[in-house]
PASE-644238 format. One record per atom (N, C-alpha, C): atom name; residue in one letter; residue number from 1; x, z, y. Coordinates in Angstrom, 2 decimals. Layout:
PASE-644238
<vonu 'CA','a',NUM,<X,Z,Y>>
...
END
This chain:
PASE-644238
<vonu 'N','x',1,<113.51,25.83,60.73>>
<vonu 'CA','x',1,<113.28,24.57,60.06>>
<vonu 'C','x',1,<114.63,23.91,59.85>>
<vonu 'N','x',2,<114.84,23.53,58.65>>
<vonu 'CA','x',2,<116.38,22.82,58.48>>
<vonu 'C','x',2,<116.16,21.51,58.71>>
<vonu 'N','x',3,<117.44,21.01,58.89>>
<vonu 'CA','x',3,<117.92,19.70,58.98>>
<vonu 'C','x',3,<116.67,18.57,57.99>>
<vonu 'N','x',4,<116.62,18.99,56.78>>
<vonu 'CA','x',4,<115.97,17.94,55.84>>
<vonu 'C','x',4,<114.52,18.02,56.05>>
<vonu 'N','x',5,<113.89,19.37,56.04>>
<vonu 'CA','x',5,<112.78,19.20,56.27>>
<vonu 'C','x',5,<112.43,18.80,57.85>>
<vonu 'N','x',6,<113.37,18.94,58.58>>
<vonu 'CA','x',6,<112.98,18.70,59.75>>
<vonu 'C','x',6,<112.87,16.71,60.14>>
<vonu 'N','x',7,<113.68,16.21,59.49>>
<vonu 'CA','x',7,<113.72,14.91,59.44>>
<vonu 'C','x',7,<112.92,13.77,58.49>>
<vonu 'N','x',8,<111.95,14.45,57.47>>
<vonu 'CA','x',8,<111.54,14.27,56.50>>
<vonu 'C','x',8,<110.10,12.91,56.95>>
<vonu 'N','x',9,<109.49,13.68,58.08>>
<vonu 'CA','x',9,<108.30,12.99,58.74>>
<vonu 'C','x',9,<108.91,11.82,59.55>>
<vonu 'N','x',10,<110.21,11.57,59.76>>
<vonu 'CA','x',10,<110.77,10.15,61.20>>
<vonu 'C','x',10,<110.81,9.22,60.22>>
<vonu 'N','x',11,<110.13,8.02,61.09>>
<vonu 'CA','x',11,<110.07,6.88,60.45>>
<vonu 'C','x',11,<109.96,5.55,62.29>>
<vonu 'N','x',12,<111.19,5.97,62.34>>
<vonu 'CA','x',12,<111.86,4.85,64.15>>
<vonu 'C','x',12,<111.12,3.59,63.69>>
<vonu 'N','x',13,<110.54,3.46,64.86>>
<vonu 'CA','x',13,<110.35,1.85,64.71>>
<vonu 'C','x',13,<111.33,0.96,65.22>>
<vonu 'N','x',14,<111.61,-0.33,65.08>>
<vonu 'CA','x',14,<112.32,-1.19,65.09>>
<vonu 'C','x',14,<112.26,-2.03,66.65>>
<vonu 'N','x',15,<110.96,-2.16,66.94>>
<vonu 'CA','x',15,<110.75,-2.94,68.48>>
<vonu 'C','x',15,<111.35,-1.95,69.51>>
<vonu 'N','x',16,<112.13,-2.38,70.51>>
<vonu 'CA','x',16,<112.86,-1.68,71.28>>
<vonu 'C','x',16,<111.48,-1.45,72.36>>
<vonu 'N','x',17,<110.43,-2.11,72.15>>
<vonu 'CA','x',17,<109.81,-2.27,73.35>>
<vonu 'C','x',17,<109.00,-1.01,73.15>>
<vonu 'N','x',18,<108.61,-0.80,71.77>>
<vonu 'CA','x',18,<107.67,0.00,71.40>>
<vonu 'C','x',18,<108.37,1.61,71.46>>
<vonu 'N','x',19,<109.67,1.61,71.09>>
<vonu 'CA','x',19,<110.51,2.79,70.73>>
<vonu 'C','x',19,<110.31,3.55,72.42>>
<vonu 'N','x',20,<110.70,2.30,73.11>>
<vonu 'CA','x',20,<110.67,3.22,74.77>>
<vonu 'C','x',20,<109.46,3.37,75.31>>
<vonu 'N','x',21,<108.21,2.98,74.83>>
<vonu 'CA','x',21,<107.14,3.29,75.68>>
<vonu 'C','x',21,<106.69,4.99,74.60>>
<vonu 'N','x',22,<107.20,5.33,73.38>>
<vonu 'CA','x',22,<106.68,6.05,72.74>>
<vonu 'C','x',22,<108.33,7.12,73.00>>
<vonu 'N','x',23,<109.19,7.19,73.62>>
<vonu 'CA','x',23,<109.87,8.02,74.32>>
<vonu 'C','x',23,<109.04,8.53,75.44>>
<vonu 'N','x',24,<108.99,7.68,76.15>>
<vonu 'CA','x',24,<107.96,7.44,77.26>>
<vonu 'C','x',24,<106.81,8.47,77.14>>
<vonu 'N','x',25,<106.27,7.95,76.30>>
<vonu 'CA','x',25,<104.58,8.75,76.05>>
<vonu 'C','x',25,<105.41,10.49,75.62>>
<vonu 'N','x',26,<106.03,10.01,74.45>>
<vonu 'CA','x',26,<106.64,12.14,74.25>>
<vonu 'C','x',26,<107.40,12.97,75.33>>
<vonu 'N','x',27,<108.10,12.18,76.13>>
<vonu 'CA','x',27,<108.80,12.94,77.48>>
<vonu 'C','x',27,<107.63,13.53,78.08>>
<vonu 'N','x',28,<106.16,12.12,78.73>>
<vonu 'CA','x',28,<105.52,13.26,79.61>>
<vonu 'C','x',28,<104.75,13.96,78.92>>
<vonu 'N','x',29,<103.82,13.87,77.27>>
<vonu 'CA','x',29,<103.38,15.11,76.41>>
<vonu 'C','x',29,<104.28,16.70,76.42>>
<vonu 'N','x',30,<105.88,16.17,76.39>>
<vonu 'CA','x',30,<106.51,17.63,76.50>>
<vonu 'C','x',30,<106.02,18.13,77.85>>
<vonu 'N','x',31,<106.08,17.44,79.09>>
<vonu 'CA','x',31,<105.90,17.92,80.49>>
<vonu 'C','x',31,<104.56,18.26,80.61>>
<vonu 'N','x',32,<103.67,18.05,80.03>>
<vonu 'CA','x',32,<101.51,18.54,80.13>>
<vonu 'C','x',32,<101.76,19.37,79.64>>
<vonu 'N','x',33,<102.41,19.60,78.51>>
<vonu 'CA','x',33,<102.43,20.80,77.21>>
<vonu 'C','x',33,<103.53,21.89,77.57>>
<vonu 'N','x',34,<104.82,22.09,78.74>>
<vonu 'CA','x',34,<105.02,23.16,79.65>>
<vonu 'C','x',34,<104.28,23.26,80.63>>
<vonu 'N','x',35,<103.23,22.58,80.94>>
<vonu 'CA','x',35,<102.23,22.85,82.11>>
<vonu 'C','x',35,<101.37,23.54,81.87>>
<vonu 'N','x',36,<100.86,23.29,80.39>>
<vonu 'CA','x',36,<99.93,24.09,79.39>>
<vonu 'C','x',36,<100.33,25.65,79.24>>
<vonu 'N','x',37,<101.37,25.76,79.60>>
<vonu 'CA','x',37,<102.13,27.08,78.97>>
<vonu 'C','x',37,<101.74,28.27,80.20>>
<vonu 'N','x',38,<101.19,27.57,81.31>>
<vonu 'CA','x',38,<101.48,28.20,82.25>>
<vonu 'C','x',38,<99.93,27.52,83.43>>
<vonu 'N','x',39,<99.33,27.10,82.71>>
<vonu 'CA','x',39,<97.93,26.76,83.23>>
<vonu 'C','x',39,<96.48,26.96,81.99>>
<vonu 'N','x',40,<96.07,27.77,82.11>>
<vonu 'CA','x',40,<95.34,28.48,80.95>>
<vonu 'C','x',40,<94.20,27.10,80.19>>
<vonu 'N','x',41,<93.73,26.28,80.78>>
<vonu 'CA','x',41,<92.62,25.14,81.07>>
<vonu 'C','x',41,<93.54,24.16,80.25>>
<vonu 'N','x',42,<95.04,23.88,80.65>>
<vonu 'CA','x',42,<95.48,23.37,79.82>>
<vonu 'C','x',42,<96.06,23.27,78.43>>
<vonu 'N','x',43,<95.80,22.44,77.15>>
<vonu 'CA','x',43,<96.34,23.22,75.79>>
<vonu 'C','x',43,<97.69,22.71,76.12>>
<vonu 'N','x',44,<98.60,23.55,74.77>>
<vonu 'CA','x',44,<100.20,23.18,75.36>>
<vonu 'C','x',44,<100.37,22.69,73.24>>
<vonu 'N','x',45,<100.05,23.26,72.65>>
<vonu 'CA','x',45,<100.26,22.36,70.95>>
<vonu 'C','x',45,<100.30,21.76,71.16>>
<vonu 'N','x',46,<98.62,21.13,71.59>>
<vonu 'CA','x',46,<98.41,19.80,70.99>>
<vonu 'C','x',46,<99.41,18.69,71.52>>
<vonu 'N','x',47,<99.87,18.79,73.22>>
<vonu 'CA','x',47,<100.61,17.94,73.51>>
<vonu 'C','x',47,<101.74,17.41,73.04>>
<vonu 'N','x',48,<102.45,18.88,72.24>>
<vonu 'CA','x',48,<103.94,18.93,71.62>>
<vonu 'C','x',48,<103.76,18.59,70.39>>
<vonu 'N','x',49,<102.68,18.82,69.53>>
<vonu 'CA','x',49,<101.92,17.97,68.81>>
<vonu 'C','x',49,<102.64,16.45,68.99>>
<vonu 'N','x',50,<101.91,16.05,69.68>>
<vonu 'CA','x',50,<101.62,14.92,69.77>>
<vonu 'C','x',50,<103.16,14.03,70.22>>
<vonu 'N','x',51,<103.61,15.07,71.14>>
<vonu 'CA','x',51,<105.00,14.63,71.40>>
<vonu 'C','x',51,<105.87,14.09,70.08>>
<vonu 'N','x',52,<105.71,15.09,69.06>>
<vonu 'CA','x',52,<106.39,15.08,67.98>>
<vonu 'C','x',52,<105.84,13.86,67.67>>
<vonu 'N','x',53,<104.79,13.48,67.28>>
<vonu 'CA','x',53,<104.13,12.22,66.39>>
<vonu 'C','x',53,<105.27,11.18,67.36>>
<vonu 'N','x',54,<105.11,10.98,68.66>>
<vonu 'CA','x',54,<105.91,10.31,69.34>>
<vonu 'C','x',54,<107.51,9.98,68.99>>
<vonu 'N','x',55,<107.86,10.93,68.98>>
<vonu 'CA','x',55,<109.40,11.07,68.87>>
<vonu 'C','x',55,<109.95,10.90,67.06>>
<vonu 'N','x',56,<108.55,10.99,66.56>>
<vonu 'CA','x',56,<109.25,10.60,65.42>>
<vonu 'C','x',56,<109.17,9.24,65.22>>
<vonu 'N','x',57,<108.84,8.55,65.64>>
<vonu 'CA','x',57,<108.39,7.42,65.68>>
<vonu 'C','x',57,<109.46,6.86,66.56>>
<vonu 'N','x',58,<110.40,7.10,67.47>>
<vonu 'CA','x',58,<111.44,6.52,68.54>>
<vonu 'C','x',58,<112.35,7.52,68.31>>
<vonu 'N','x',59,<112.96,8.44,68.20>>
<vonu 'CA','x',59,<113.73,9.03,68.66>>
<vonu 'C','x',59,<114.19,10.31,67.65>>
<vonu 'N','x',60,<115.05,10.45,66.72>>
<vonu 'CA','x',60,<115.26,11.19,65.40>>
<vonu 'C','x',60,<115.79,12.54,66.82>>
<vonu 'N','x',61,<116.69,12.02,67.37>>
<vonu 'CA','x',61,<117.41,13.18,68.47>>
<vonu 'C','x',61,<116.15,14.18,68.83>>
<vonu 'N','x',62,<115.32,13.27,70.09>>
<vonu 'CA','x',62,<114.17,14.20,70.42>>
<vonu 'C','x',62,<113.39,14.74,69.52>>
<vonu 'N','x',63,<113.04,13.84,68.56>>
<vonu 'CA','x',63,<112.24,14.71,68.06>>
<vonu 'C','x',63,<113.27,16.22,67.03>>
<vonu 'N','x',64,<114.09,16.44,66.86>>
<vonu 'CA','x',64,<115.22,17.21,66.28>>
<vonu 'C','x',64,<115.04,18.76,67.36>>
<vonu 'N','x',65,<115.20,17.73,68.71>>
<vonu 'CA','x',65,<115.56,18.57,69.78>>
<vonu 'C','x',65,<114.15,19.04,69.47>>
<vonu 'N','x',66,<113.13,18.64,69.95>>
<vonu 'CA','x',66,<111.49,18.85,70.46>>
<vonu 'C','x',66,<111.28,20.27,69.36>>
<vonu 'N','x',67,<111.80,20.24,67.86>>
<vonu 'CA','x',67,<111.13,21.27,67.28>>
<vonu 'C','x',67,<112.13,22.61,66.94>>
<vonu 'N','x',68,<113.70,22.00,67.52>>
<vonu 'CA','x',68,<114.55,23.20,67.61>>
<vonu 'C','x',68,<114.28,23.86,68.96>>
<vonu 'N','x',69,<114.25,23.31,70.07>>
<vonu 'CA','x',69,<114.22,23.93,71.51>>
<vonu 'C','x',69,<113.46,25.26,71.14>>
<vonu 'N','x',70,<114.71,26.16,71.70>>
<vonu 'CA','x',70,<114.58,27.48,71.96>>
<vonu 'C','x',70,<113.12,28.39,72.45>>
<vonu 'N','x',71,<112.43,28.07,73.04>>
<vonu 'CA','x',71,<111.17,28.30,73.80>>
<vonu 'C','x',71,<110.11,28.11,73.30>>
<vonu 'N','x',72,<109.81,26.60,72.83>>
<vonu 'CA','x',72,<108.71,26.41,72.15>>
<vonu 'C','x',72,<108.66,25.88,70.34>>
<vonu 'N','x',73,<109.88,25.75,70.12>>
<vonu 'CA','x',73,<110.19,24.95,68.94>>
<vonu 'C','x',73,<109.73,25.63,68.02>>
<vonu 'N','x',74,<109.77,26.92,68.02>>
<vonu 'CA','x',74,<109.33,27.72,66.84>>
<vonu 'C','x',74,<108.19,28.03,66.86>>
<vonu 'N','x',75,<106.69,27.79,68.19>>
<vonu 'CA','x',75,<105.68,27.81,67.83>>
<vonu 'C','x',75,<105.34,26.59,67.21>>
<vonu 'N','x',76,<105.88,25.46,67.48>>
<vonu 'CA','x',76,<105.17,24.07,67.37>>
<vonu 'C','x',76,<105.39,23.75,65.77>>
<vonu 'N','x',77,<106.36,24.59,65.43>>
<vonu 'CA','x',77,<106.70,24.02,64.06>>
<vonu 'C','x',77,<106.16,25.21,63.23>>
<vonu 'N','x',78,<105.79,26.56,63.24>>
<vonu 'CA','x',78,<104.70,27.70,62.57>>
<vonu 'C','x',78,<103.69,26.79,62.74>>
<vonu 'N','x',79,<103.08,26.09,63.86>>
<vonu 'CA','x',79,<101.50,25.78,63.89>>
<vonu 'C','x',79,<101.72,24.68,63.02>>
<vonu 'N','x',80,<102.75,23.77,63.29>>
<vonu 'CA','x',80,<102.51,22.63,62.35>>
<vonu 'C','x',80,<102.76,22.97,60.79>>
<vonu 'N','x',81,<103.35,23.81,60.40>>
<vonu 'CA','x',81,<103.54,24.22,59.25>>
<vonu 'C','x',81,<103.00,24.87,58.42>>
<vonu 'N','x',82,<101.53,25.61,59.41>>
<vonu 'CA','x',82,<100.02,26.13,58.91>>
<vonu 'C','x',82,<100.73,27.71,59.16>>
<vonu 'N','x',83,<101.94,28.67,59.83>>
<vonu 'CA','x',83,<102.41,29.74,59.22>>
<vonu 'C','x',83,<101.80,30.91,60.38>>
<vonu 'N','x',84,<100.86,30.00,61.44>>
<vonu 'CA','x',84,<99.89,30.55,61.91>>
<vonu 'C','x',84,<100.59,31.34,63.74>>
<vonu 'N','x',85,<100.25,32.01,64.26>>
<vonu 'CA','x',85,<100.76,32.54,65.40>>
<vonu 'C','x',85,<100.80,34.29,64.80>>
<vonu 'N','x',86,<101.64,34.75,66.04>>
<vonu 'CA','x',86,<101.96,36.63,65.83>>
<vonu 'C','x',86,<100.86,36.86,66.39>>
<vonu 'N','x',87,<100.34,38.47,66.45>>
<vonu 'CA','x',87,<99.59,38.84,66.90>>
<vonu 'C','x',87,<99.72,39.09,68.36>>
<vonu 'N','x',88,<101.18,39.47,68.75>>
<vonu 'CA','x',88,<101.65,39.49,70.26>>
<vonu 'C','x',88,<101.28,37.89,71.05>>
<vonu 'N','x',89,<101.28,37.00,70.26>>
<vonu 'CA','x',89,<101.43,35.51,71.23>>
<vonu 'C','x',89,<99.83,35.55,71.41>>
<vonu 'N','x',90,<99.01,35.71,70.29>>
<vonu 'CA','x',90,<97.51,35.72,70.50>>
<vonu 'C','x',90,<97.13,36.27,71.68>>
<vonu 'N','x',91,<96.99,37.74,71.45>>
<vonu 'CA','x',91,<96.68,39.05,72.66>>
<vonu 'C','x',91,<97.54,38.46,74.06>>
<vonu 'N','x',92,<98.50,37.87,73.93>>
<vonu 'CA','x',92,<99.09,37.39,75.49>>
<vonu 'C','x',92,<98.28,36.10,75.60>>
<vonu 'N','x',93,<98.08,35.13,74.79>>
<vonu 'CA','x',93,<97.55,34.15,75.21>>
<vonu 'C','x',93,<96.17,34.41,75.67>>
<vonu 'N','x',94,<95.13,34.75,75.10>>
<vonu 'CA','x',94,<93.56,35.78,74.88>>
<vonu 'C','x',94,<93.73,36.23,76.70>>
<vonu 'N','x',95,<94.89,37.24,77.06>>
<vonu 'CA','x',95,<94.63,37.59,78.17>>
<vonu 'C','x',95,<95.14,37.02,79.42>>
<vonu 'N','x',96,<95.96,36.25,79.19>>
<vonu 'CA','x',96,<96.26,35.20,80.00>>
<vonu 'C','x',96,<94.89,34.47,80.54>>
<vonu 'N','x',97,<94.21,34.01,79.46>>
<vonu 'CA','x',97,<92.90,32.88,79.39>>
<vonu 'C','x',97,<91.54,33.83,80.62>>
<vonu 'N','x',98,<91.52,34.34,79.63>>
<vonu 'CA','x',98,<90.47,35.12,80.19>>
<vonu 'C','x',98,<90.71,36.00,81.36>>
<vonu 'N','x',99,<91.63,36.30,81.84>>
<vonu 'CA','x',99,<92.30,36.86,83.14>>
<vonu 'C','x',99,<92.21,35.68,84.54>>
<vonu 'N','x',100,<92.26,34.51,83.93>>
<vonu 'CA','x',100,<92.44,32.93,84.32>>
<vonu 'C','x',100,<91.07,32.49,84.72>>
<vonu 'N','x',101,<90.48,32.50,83.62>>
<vonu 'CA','x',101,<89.28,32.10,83.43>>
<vonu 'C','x',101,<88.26,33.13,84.78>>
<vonu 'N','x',102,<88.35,34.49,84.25>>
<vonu 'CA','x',102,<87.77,34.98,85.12>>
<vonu 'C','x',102,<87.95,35.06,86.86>>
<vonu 'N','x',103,<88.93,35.39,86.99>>
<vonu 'CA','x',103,<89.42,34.87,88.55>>
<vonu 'C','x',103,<88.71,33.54,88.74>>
<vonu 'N','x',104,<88.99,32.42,88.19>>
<vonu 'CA','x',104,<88.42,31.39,88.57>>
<vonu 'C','x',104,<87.16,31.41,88.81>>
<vonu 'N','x',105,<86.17,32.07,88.04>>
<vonu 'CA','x',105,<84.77,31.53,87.60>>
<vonu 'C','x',105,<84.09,32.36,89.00>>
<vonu 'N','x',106,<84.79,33.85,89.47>>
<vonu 'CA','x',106,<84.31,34.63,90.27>>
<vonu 'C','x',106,<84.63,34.24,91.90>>
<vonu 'N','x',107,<85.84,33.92,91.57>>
<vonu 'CA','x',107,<86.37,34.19,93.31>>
<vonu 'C','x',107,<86.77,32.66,93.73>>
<vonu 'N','x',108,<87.00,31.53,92.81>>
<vonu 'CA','x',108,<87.29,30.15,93.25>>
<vonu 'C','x',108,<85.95,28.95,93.28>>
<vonu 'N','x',109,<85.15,29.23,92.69>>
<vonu 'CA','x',109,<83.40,28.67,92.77>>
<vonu 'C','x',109,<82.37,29.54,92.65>>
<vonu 'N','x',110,<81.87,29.21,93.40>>
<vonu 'CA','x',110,<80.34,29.45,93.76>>
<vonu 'C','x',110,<79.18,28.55,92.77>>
<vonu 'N','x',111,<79.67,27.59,92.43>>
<vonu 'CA','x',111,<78.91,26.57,91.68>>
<vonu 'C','x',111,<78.60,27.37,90.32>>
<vonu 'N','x',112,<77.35,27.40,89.83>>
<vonu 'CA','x',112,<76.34,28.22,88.28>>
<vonu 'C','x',112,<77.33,27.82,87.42>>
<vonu 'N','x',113,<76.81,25.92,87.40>>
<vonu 'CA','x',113,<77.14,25.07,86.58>>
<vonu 'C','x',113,<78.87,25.32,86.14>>
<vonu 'N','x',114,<79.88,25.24,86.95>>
<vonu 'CA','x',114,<80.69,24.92,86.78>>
<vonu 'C','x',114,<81.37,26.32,86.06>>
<vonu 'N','x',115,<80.97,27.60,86.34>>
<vonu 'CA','x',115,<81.11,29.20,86.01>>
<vonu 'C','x',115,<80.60,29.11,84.69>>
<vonu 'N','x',116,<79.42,28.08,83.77>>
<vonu 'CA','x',116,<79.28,28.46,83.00>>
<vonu 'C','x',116,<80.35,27.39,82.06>>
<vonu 'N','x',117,<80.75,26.57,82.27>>
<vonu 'CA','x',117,<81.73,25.17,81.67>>
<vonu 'C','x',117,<83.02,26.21,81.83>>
<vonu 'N','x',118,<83.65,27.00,83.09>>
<vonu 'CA','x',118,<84.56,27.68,82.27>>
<vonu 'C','x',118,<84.69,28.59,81.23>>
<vonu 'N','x',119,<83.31,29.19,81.31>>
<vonu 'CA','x',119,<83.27,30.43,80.15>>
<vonu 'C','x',119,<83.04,29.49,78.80>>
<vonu 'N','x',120,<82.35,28.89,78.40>>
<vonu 'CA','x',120,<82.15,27.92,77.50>>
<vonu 'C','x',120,<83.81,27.51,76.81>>
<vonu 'N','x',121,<84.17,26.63,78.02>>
<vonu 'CA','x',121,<85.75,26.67,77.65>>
<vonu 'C','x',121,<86.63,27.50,76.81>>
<vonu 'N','x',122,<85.94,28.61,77.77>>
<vonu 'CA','x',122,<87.06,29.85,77.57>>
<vonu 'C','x',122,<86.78,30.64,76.15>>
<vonu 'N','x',123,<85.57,30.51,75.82>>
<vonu 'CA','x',123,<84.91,30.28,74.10>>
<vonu 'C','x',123,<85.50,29.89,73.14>>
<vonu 'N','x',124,<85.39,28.53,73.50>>
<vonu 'CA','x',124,<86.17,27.55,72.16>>
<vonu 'C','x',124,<87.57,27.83,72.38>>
<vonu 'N','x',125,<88.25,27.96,73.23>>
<vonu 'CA','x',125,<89.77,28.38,73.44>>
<vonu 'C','x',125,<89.88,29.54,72.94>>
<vonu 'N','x',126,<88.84,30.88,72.62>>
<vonu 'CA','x',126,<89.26,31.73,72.01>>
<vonu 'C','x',126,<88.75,31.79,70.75>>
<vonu 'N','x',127,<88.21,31.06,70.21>>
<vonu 'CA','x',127,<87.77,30.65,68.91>>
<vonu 'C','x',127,<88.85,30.11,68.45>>
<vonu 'N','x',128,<89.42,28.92,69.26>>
<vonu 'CA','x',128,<90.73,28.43,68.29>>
<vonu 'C','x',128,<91.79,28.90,67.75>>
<vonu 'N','x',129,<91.67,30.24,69.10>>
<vonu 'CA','x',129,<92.97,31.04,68.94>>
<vonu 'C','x',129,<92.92,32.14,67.63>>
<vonu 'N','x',130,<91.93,32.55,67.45>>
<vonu 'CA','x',130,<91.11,33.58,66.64>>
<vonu 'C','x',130,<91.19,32.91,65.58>>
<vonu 'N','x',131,<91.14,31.61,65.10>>
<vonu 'CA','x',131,<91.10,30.88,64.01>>
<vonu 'C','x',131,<92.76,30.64,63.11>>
<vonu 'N','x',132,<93.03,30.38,64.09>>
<vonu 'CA','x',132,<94.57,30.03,63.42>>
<vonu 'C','x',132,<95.25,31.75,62.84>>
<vonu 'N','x',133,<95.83,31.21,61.62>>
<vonu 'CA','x',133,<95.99,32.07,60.94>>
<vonu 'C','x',133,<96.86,33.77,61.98>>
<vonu 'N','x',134,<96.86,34.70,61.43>>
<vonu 'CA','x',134,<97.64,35.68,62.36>>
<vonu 'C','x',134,<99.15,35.84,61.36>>
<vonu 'N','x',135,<100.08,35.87,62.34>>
<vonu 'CA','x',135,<101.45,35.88,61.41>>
<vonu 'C','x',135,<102.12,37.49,61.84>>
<vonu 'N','x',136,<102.76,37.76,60.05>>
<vonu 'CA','x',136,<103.11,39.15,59.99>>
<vonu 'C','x',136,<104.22,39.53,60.84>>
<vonu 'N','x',137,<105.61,37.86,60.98>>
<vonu 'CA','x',137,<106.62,38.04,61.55>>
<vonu 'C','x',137,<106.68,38.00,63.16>>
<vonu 'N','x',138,<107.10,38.89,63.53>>
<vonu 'CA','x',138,<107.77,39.12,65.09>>
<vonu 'C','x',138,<108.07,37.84,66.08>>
<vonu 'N','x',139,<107.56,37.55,67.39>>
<vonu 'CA','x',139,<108.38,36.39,67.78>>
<vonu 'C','x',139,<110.24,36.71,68.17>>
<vonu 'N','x',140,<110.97,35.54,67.57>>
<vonu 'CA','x',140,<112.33,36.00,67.94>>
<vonu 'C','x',140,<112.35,34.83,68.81>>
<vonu 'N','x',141,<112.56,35.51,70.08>>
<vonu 'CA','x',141,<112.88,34.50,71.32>>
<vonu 'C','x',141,<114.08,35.20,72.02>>
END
C-alpha cells in the first residue's frame, strides 16, 4: 500500500481530548487483535479493523505504522482492500480453530450446552473464513 493511498481515509480530529482517548481505544484494539492471533475464540481483523478506524481519526503515524507493520499489515490491508486471504493463511487458520475448538469442547468441559456454543462458534468462524475471497498471491512475510 503506498504512501497516498494509504493516507487517503485520515481525517485527525482537532479536540486533543478526543484524539487521545481514540489513540487510547486503537493501542488496546491492536493488543485484543495480537491476542486474537494466538487465541482461536478471539477475532484479530476486526480489532485492527477497528484500530485503523481509530488511528485514522488521531494519529496519521499509527495509523501509517498499523497498516505497514511487518506481521499483520499486509493482512489488514488485503482484507480491507476486498484482495481476500492465501490459501496457506486459511488452512492454518481452519486448523488452528478447530484443533482449539476441539481440545476445548472434549477435554476442558463437561458442560452439553457450552460444547455445543463452541462448535456453533467454530461454524460461523469457518464460514467467514470460507467466505472471504481466496488469494492467488503467496504470503511474503
Amino acid at each position: 500500500m503506498d504512501n497516498k493511498e494509504n493516507t487517503e481515509s485520515i481525517n485527525i480530529k482537532t479536540n486533543p481530548v478526543l484524539r487521545w482517548l481514540l489513540i487510547f481505544s486503537g493501542v488496546l484494539l491492536v493488543a485484543i487483535g495480537v491476542l486474537g492471533m494466538f487465541l482461536p475464540l478471539l477475532p484479530t481483523t476486526v480489532f485492527f479493523l477497528l484500530a485503523a478506524w481509530c488511528f485514522a481519526r488521531s494519529s496519521e503515524k499509527f495509523y501509517i505504522w498499523l497498516h505497514g507493520n511487518k506481521y499483520f499489515g499486509k493482512y489488514l490491508t488485503d482484507y480491507r482492500s476486498g484482495n481476500g486471504m492465501t490459501l496457506k493463511s486459511k488452512v492454518f487458520s481452519l486448523s488452528v480453530l478447530w484443533i482449539s475448538i476441539g481440545y476445548s469442547a472434549f477435554f476442558a468441559t463437561e458442560l452439553s450446552y457450552v460444547r455445543i456454543l463452541l462448535f456453533l462458534i467454530a461454524a460461523g468462524v469457518t464460514w467467514h473464513l470460507l467466505s472471504i475471497k481466496t488469494s492467488g498471491k503467496p504470503n511474503s512475510q
